[in-house]
Each structure stands twice: as C-alpha cells, then as structure tokens.
C-alpha positions, 0 to 999 in steps of 0.5 A: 670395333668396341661394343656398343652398350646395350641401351635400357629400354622400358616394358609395362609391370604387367609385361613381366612374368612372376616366378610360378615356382618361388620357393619364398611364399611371403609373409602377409606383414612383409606383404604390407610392409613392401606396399608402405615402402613403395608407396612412402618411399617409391621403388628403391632396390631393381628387380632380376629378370631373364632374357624372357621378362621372367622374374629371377628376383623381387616377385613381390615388389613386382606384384606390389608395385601396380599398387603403389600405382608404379606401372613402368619398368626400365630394363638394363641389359646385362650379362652379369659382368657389370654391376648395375646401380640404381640412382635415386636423382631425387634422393641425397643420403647425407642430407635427406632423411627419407634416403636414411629411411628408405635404407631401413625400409629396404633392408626390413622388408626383405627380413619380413617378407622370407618363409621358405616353402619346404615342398618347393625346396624338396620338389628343386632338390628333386629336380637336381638343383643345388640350392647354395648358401644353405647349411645342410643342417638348415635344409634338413630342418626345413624340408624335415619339419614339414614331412614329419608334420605330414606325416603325423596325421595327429599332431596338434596344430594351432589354428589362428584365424586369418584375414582378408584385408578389404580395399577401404580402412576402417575407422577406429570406433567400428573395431571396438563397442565400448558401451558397456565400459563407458556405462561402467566408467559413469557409475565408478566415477558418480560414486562417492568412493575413495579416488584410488579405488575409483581409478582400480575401477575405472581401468578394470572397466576396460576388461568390458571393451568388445573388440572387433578383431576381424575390422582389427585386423582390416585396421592392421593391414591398411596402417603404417608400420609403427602402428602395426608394431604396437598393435602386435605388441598389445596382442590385437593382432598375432603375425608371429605366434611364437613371439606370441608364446614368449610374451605370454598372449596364449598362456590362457588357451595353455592353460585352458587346454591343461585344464581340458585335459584334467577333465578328459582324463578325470572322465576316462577314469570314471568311465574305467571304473563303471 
C-alpha cells in the first residue's frame, strides 16, 4: 500500500519557537530591510523548522513577520527527500514587476541581514559541531579576530552612537533647525552683491543646518530602502563604518585625533624636560 502524503497543516507565528543559539545576530539594516520586504512584497522564501516547531532557518523573518501583520504559518512536512516550493498564486514573474522585485528583495536581505557571532561559532566549535562551507582561513579570522580584541584590553575602539527607532516616523522638519540658515539665505540674498558670490554664500549658509541625528536615525529606520541608501550616502546615518572609512566621513576625527596626539606628545615632552 502507497504512502499517504503528509498533509500541511497551519500553527500560529507565535507557536514557533526562535533559534536561542543563532550564530547570525543580524544586523539592524537588514532588520529593516526584512520588515520593508514583507510588508511591500508579503512572505516570499519558507522558514525551516524541526519536528518541535524549532527555528533551523528564517529566525528573523520569523521575528519580522508578526510585524508585517502575517500571524499564520502552513507547515509542509518533510524529510528532506523532496523539495518544497512555495507558489506565490498571485504573482506572475514575466509580467509582474512586483515578482521581479521581490527576487531582489529576497536576495538583498539575506546579504544585509549576515554578521556572524564569533563566540557563538567558538562555543559550536567547542561543542564538536563541524560547521560546513567554511574555509579554514575564514573561520580562523572570525574566531581570531575577536579573541585578539578580547584580549587587547587597550585596543582602540571607535564607538558610534547607536539608536533605538520609536513606532511613529517622524517628520522631516523635526530632524533638522534651519533657522539660523534661512536668516543667512535672507541677508545673502538682500545684498546688493554679485549673483556668483550670492550663490557661494547661499549654499555655504547650509554648514548652518543643525541636524537632529538621533530623529535622523528614527527617519532612517521607518523609510524605504532607496531613501535609506541615500541617507547613507550623505553620511546622516553610518551603518557600515568601513564604508564610512573609504568615503572619507571620518577623515576629520582622524585627523582630530592626529592632532590629539601632537599635543599629547608635545606635552610629555614639556613635562620631561621640568
């Protein structure tokens, strides 16, 4: 007698259980990212769960959806033998855009979404697990990096603010005071000089803009994902501090620290010399 197919059944978001050990911690643009995705595009790739309702994969699609406002899961038993595919009925990928989109989307938020947790992989590594796919070297400089920052108690770290969006957007006029600017722009633009010199003054008068980078930051994190690239790419927000190094957005507190450094040194000297 043939095998009956197991059925799918469906459980509630809240009935599955996260990973409590997920080596990958996220990061808070992919966080973002994830929540545009599902709520743009709906849920598109499956989660992996154990015979326990355990999370295996898609912790954080998990954890986002609830606020997408998606609270059913269809479970589809399997034991791995058989590939399972979701079908998106309302979704056609050669004349929708959407379905176009959403594979970018899909493949976007995985990539945002990955920072490894070092002591996780040393604590699994202890464990006798065997994580697979990654080069030795890869692991090494992982796991190694973080034990020589450990480890060097003086090492120089660079701390940059970080902050907890609020549930409510905030409006554009509340992340910035541009009063003084506009006083400025006033008096530039009633003067009787030339119209070239005008216009140097007039965007120099910008320098006067006070931004309000924590609401910045709260604007950041309830926008969509091209606003949040070009926010990035004017500096009102640092999610990736390295690209922030090739840029050139922190070539001033370098420089500001070189100069720290002079004076230090200039100093000890002084006090060597009384």
């Amino acid at each position: 007698m043939a095998k009956r197919a197991k059925v799918p059944t469906s459980v509630k978001v809240a009935d599955l259980k996260p990973d409590k050990h997920n080596a990958n911690r996220g990061t808070e643009r992919g966080y973002q990212a994830l929540e545009n995705s599902l709520q743009q595009y709906g849920a598109g790739r499956s989660i992996l769960i154990d015979r326990n309702g355990n999370v295996i994969a898609g912790n954080k699609t998990l954890e986002k959806a609830g606020a997408a406002g998606i609270e059913d899961v269809q479970v589809v038993p399997t034991d791995g033998n058989v590939l399972v595919a979701v079908q998106r009925t309302d979704l056609d990928l050669e004349k929708d855009p959407e379905a176009r989109e959403l594979a970018y989307a899909d493949n976007i938020v995985g990539q945002l979404s990955l920072d490894w947790d070092p002591n996780q992989l040393t604590e699994d590594i202890e464990n006798g697990l065997e994580i697979p796919f990654f080069l030795d070297f890869e692991l090494e400089d992982l796991i190694g990096n973080q034990q020589s920052d450990d480890d060097n108690i003086y090492s120089q770290k660079i701390n940059i603010p970080t902050y907890e969006p609020s549930d409510n957007k905030p409006t554009l006029p509340e992340c910035y005071d541009d009063a003084v600017a506009k006083e400025l722009v006033r008096e530039i633009r009633a003067s009787d000089l030339p119209e070239e010199e005008k216009d140097f003054l007039i965007m120099a008068a910008g320098r006067h803009v006070k931004i309000n980078f924590e609401t910045v930051a709260d604007y950041y994190a309830h926008s969509d994902m091209e606003t949040q690239k070009l926010m990035e790419d004017n500096a009102l927000v640092i999610v990736d501090y390295d690209k922030a190094i090739e840029k050139g957005w922190v070539r001033l507190s370098e420089r500001i620290d070189d100069q720290y450094d002079d004076e230090l040194g200039s100093k000890e000297e002084a006090s060597d010399v009384e």
